[in-house]
N, CA, C and O of each residue as an XYZ file, in Angstrom:
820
protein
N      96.599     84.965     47.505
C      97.812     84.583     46.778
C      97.894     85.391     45.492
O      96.939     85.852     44.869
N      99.067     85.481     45.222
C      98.944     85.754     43.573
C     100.727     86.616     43.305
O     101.728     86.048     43.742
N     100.793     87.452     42.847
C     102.420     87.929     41.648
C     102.992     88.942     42.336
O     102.233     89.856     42.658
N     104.252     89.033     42.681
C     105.202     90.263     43.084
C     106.261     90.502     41.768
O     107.022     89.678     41.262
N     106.117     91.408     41.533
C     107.154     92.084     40.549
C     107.691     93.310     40.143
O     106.895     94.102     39.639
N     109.099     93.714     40.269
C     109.547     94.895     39.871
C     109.877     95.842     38.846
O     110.190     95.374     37.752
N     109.866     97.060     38.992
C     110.521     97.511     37.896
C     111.401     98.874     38.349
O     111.094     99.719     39.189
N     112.769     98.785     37.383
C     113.512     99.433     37.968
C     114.981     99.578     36.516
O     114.753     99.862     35.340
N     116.040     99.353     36.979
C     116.615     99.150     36.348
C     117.247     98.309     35.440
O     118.004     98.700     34.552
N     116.780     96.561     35.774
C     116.989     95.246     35.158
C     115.667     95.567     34.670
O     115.702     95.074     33.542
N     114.067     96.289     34.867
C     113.218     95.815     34.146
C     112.666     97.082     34.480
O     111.988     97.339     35.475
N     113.203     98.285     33.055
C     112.516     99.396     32.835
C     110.507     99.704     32.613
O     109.812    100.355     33.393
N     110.253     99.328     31.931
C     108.745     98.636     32.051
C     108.295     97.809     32.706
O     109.123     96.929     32.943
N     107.066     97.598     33.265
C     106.542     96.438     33.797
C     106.730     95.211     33.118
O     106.424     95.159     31.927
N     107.142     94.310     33.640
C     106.898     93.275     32.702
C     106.464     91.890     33.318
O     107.148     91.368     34.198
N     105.179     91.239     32.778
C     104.242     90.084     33.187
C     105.058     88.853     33.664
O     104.641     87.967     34.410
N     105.957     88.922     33.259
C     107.010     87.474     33.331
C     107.796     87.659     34.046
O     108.679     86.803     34.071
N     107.897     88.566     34.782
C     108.661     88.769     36.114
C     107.650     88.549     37.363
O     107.912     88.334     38.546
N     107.183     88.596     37.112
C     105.887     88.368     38.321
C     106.507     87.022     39.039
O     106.992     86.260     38.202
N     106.602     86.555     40.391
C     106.577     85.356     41.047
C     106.092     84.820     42.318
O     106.389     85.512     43.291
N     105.693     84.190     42.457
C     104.804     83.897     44.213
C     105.002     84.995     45.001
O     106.058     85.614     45.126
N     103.574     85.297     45.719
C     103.926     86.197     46.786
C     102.274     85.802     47.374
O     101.353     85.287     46.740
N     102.302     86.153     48.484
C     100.823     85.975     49.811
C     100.841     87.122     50.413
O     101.783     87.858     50.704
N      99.519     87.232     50.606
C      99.280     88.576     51.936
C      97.849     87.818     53.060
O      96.879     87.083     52.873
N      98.487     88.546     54.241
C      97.705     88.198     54.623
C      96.893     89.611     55.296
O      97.684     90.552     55.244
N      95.767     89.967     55.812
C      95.308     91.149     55.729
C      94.236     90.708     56.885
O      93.860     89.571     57.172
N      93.805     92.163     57.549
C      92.591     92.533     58.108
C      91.647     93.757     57.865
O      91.925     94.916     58.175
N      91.000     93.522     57.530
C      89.703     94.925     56.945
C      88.805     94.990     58.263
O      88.226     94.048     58.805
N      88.837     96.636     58.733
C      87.564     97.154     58.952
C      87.165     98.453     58.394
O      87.860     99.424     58.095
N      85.570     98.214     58.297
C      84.424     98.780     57.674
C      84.166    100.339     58.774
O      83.413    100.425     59.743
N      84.789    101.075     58.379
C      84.441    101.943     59.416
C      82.815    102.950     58.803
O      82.252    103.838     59.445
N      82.442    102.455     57.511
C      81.770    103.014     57.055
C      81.217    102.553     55.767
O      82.040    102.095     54.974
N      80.068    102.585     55.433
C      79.742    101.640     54.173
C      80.660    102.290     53.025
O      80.754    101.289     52.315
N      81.178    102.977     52.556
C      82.325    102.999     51.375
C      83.879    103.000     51.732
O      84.913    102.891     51.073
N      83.511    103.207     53.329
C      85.424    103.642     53.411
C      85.498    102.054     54.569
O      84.678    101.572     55.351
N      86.794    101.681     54.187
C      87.610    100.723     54.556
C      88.802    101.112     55.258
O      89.404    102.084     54.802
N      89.357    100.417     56.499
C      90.812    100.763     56.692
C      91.334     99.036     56.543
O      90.761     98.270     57.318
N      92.202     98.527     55.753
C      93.258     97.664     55.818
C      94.652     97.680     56.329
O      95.513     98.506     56.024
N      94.773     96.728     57.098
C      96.315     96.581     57.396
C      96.246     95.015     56.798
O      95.388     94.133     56.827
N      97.710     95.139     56.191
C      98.269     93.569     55.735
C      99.713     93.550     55.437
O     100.391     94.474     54.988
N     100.172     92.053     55.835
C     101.605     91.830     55.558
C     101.745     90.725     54.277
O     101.150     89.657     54.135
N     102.801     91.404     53.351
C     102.871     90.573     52.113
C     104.126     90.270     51.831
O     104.974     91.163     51.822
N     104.453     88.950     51.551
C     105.915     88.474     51.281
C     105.757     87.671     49.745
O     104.934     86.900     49.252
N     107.321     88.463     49.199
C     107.021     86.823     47.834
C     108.906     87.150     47.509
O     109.791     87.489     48.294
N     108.945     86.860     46.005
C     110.020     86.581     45.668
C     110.030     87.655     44.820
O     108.874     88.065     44.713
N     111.042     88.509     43.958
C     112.008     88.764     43.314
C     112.631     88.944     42.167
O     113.785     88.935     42.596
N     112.748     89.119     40.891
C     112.735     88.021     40.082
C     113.244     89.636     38.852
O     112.622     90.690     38.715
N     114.459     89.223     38.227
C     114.825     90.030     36.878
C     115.759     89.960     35.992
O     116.669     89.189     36.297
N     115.833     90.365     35.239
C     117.575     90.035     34.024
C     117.154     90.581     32.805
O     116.213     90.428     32.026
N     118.630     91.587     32.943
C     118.407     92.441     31.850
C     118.275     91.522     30.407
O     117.980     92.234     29.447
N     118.420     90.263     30.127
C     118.122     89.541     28.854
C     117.004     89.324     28.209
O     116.739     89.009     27.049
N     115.899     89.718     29.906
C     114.537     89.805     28.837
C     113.893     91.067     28.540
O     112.797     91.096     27.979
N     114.740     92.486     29.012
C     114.323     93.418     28.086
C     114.924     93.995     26.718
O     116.040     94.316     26.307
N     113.456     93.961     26.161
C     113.228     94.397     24.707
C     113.323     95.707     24.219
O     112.687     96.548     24.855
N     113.848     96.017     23.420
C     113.637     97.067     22.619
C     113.012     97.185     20.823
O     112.621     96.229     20.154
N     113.048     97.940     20.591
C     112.710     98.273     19.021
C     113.292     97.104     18.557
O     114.486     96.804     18.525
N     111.849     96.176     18.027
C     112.426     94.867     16.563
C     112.450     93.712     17.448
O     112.479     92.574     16.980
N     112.437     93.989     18.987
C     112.324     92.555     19.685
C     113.818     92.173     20.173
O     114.147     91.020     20.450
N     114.648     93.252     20.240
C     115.937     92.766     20.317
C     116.132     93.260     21.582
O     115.203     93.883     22.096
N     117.404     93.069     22.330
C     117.888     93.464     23.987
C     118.570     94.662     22.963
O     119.152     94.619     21.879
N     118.003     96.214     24.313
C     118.841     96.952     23.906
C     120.326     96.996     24.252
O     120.785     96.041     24.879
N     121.344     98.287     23.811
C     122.608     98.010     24.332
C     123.052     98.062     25.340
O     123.991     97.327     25.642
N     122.315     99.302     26.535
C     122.603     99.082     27.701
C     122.753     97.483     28.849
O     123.576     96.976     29.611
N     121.452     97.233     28.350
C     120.751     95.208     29.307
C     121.783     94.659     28.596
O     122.506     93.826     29.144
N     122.049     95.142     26.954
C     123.201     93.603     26.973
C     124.615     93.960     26.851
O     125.454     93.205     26.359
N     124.857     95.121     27.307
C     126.049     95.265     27.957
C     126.066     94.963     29.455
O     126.793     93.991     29.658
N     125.674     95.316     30.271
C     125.323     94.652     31.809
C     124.942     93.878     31.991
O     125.018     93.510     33.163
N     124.332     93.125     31.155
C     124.216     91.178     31.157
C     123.743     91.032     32.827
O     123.973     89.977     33.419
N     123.062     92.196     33.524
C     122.834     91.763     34.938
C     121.739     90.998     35.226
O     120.917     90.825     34.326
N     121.540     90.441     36.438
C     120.211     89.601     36.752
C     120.049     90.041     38.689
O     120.944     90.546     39.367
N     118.586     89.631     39.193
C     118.754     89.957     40.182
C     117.794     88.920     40.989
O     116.801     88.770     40.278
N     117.678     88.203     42.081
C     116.850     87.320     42.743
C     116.847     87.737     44.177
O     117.686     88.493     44.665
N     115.769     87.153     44.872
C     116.020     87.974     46.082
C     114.246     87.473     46.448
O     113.559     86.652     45.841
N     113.828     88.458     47.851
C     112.748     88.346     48.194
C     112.432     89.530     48.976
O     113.301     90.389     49.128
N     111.162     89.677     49.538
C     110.845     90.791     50.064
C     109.339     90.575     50.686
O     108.547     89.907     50.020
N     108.885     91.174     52.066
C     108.483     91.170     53.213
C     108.255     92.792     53.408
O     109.113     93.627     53.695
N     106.474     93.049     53.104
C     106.250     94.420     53.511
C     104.797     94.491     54.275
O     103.926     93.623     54.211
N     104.730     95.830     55.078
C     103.659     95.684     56.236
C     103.350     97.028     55.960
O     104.231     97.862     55.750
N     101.968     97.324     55.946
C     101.298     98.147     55.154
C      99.855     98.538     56.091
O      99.185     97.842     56.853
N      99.751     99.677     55.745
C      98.372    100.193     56.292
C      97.882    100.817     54.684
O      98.577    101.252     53.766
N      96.477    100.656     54.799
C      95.784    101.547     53.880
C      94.344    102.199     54.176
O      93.836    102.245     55.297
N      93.735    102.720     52.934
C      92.423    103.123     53.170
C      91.575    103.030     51.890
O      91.638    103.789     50.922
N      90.770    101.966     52.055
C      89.987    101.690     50.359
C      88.531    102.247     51.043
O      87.954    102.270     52.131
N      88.351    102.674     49.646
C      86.926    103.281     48.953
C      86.217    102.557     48.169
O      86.397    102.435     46.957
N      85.190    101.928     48.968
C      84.359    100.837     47.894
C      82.984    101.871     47.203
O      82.306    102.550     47.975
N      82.770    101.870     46.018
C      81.953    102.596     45.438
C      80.314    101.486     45.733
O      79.366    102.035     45.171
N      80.012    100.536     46.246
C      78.809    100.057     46.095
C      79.029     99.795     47.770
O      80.110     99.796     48.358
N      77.796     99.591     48.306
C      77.786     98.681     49.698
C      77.193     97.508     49.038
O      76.099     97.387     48.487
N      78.548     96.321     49.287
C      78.389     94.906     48.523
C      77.692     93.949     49.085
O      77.221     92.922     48.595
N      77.640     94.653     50.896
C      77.144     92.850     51.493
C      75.583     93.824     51.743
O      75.075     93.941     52.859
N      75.132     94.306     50.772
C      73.456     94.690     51.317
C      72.695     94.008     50.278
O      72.619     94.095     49.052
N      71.943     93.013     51.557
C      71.462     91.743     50.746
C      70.059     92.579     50.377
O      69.456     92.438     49.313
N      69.738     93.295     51.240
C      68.228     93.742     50.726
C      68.430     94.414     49.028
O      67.552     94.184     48.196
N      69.216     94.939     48.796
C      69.748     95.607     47.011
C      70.105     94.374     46.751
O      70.846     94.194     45.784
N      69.934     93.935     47.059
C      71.031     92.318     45.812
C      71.935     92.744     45.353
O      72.293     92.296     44.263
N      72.860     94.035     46.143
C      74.544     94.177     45.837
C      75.220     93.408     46.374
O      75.315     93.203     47.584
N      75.765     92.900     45.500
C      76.762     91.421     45.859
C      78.439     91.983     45.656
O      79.314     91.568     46.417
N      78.831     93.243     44.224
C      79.773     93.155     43.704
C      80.257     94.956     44.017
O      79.233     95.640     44.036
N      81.413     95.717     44.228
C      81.900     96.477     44.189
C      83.245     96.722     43.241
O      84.015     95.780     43.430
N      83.547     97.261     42.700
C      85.237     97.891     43.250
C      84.847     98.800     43.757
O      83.790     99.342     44.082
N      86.594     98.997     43.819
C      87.104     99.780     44.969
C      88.786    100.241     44.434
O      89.496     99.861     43.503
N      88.979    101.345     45.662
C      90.371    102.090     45.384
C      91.218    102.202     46.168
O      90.633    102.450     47.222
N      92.836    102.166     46.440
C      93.116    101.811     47.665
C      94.331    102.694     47.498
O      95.099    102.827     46.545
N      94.275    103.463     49.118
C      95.873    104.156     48.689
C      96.639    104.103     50.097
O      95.873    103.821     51.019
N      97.517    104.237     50.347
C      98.126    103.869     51.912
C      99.819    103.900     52.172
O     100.249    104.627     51.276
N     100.609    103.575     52.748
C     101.714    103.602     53.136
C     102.330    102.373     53.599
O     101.727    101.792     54.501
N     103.689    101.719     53.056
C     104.228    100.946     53.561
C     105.601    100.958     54.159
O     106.286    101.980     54.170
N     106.091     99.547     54.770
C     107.158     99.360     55.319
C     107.535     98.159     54.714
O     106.588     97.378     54.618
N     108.796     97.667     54.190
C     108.971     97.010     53.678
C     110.803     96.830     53.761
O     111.408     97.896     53.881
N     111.702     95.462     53.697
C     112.469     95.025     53.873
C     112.496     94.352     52.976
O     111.507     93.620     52.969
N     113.614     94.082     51.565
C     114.156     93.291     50.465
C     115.569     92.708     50.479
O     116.576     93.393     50.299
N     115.567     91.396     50.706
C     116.914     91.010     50.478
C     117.311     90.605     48.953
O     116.716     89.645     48.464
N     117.945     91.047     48.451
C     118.227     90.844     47.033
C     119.882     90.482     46.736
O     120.526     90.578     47.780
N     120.537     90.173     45.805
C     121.390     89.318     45.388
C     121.789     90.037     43.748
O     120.842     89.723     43.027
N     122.548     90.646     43.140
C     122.279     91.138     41.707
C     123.873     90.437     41.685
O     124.755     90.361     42.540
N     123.732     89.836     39.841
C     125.000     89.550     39.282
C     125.289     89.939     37.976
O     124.338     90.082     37.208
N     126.409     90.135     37.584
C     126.520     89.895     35.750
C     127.670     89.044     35.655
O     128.680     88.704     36.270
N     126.893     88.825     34.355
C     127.405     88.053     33.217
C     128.616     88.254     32.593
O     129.289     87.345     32.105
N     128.993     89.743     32.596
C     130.125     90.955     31.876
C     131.055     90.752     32.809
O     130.744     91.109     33.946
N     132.343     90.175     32.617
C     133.626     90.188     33.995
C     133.872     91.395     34.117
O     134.030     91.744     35.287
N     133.964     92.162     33.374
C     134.394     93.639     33.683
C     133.367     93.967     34.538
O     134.032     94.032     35.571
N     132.601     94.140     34.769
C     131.581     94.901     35.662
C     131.174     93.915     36.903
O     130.296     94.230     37.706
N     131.852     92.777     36.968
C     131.556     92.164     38.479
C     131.715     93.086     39.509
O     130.788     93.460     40.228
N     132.850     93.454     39.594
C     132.712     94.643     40.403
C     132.156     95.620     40.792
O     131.974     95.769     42.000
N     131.846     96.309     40.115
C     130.725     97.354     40.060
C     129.206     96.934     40.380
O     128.324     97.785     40.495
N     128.914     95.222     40.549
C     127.573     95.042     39.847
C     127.054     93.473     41.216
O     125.960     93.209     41.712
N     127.903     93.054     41.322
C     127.890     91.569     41.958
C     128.019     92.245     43.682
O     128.983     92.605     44.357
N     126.274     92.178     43.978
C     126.297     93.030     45.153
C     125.346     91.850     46.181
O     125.058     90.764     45.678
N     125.036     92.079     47.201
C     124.286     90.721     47.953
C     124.466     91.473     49.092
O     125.515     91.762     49.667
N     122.304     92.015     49.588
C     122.097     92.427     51.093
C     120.988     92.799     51.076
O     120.238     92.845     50.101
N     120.733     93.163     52.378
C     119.250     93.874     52.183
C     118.819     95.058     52.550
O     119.860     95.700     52.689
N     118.003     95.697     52.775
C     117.903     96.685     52.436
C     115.966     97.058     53.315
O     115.017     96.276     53.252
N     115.969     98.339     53.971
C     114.728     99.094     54.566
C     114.337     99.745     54.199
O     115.272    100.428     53.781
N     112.969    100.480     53.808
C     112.258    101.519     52.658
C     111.021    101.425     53.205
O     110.519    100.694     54.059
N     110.576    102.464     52.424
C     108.966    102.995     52.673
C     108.305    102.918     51.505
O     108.878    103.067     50.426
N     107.235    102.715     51.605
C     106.589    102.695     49.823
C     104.917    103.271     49.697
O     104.130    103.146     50.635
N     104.673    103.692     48.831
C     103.504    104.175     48.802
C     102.391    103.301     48.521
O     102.408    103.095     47.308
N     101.547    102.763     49.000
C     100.821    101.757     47.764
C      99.788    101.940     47.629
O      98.994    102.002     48.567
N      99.390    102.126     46.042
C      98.042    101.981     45.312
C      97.270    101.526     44.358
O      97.940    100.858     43.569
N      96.285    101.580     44.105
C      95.123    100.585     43.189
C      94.205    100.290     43.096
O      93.321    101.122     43.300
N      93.934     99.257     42.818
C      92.309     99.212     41.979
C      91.999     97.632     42.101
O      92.783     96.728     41.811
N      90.357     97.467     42.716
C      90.157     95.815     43.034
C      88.748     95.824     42.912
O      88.050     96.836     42.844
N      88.331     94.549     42.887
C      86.977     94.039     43.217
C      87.044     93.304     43.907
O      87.915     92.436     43.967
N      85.766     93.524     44.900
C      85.291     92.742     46.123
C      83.850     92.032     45.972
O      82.906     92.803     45.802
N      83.582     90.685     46.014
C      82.739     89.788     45.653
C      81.983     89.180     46.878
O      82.613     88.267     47.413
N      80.612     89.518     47.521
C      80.032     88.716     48.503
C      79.863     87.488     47.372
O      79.330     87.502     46.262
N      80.598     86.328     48.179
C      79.903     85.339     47.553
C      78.980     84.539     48.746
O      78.567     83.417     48.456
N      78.678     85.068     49.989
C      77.828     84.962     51.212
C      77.848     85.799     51.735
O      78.730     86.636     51.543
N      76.538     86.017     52.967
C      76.764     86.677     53.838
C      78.171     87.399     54.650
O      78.446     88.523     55.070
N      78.830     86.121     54.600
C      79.979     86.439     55.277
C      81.459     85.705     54.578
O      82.637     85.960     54.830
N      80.905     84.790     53.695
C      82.747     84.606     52.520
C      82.823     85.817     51.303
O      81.950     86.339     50.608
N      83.924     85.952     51.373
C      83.850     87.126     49.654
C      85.521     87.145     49.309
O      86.558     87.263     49.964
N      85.176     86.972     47.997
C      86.135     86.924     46.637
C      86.743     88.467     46.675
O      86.012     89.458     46.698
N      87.683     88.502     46.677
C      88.609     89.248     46.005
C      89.516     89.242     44.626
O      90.073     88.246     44.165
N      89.540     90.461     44.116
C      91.131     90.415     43.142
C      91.325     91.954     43.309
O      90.515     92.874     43.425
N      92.691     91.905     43.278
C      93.333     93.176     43.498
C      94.935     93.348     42.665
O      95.791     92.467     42.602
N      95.011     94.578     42.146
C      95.963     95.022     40.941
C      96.607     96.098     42.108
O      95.794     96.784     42.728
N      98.593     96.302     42.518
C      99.032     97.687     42.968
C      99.789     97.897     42.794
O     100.545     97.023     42.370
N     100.180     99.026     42.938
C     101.745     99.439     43.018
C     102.473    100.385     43.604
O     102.038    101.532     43.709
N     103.839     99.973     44.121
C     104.109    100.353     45.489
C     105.258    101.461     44.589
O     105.590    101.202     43.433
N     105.589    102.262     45.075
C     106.166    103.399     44.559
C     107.553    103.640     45.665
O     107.548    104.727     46.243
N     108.536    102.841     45.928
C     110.069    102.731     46.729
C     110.195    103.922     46.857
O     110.130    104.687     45.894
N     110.422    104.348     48.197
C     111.411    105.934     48.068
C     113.317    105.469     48.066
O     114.335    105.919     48.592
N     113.011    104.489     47.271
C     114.907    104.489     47.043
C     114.928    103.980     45.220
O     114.054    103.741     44.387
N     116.162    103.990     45.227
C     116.920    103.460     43.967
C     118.018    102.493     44.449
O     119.161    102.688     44.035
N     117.808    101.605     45.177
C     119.025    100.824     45.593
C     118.081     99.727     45.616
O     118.954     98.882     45.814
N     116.912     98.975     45.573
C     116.210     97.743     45.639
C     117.277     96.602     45.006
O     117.766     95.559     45.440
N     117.375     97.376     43.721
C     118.717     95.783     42.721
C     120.202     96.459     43.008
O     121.195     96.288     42.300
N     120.116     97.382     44.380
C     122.076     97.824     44.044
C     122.432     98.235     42.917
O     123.633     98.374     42.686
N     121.590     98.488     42.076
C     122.258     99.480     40.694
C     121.605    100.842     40.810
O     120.483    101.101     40.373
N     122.639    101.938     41.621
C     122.261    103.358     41.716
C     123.369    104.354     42.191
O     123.193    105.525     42.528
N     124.632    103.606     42.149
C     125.210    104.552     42.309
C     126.821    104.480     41.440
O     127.883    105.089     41.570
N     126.440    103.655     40.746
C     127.556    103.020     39.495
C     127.524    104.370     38.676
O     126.748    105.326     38.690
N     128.702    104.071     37.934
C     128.641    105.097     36.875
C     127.397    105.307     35.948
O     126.410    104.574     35.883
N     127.602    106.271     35.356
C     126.302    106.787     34.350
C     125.583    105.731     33.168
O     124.472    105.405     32.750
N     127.114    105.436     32.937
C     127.086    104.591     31.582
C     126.658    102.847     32.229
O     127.029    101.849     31.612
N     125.911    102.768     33.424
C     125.906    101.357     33.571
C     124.092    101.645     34.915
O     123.416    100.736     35.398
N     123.919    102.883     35.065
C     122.885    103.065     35.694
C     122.324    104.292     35.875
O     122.950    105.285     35.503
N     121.459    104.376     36.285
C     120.420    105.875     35.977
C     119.992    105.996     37.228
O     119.159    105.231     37.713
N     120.577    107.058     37.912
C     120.426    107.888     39.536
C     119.145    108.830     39.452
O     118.737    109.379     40.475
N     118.721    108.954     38.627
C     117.646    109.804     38.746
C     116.073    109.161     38.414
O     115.249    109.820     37.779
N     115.802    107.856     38.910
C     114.931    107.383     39.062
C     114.515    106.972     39.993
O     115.517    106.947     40.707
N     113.655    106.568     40.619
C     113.077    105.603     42.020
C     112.584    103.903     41.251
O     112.222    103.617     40.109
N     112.856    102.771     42.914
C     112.339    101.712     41.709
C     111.138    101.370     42.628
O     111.005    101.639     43.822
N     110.253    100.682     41.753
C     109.215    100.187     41.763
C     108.520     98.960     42.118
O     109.374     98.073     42.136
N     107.481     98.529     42.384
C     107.055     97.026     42.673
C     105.706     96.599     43.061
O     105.019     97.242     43.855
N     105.236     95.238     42.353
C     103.832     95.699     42.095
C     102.888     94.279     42.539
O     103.387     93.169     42.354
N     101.830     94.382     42.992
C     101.526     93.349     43.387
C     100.291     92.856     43.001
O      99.527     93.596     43.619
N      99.615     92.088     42.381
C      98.659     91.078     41.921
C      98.400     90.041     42.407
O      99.090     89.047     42.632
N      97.033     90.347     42.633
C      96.503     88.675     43.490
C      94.604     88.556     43.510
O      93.784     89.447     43.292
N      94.396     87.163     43.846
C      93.033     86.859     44.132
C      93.203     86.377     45.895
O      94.157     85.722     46.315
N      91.769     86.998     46.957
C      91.701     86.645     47.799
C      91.084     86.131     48.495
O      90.263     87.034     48.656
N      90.657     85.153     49.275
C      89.257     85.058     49.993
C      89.382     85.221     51.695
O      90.124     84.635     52.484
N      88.341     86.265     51.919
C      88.205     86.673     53.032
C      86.919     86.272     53.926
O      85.895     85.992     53.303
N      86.899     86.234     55.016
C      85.746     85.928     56.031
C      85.358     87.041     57.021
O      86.167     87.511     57.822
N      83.881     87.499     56.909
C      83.382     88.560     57.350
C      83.288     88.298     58.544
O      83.182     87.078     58.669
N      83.262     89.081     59.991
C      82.968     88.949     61.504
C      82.103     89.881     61.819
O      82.592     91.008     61.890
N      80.793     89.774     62.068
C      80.123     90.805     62.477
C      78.668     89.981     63.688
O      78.168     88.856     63.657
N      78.443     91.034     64.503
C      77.766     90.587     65.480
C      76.025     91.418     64.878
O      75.727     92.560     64.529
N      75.312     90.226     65.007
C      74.064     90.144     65.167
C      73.186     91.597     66.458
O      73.133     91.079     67.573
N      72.707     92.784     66.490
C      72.251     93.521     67.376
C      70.829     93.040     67.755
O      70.104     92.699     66.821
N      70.453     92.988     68.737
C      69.312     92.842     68.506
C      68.818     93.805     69.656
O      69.381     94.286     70.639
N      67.346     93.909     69.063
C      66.648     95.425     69.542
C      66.685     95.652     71.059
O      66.797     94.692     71.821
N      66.591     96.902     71.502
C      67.155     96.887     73.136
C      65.532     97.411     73.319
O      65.061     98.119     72.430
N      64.474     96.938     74.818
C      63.554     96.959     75.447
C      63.267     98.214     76.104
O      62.270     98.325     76.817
């Protein structure tokens, strides 16, 4: 479990308070004591408005509070990767219990989103509702925790890199209300617990 959040044009910087529910669920194999292949599917919610970005002094700059926009929505992505754990964690004979690790990979992903403003003049331009198909890059940085033989702790920090500018429908408005020459963004935070499967060999005669 743990935070989905964007950044883009309602939320030029990352920002912590946009973060809102999201789950993955995942399968790891070990093809090798440092290299990992993961596949996992992750869904959450959405979440922005240009009222809580800041500028110089703590104030909304003029663009966010001229577009008074906001955006809600959700999103559903399916992902392959390939992490690099720098320790072998479950080797009980070292008493390595703890790693990070690095993760980089490719996604698929589907967002239904909803954007409005506040500004009557720009309903038009701005008051959009659909969804939308993309590819995304995703990468980052985690620790992996034997807390047994076979349970282990996770936390993991990423971020998925959109090959579009249409996630909030603000990308093809005029100049003075959106910026075409960016891609948007989206990032995911969480703690996990996973269960190891591995078969016992025993010596052949």
């Amino acid at each position: 479990m743990g935070g989905l959040t964007y950044k883009g044009e309602l939320s030029p910087n990352y920002q912590f308070k946009n973060n809102r529910p999201a789950f993955t669920i995942f399968y790891r194999k070990d093809i090798s004591a440092p290299i990992t292949l993961r596949g996992a599917l992750m869904g959450g919610l959405l979440r922005a408005d240009d009222g809580n970005v800041k500028g110089e002094g703590g104030t909304n700059p003029p663009l966010p509070a001229y577009r008074q926009a906001n955006m809600k929505g959700n999103l559903v992505e399916l992902s392959g990767a390939l992490e690099y754990n720098f320790f072998d964690y479950h080797n009980r004979r070292d008493k390595i219990h703890l790693t990070p690790y690095v993760f980089i990979g490719i996604a698929g992903f589907y967002a239904s989103v909803e954007t409005k403003t506040n500004n009557g003049a720009l309903a038009t331009a701005l008051n959009k509702n659909g969804g939308s198909l993309g590819i995304a890059i995703p990468a980052g940085v985690g620790i992996k925790y034997a807390m047994s033989p076979r349970w282990n702790l996770g936390l993991e920090v990423g971020a998925r890199k959109a090959f579009t500018d249409n996630l909030d429908h603000i990308s093809k408005q005029s100049p003075l209300i959106a910026n075409r020459h960016d891609q948007d963004w989206y990032f995911y935070n969480g703690v996990s617990i996973s269960y190891t499967f591995y078969k016992i060999r025993c010596p052949e005669d």
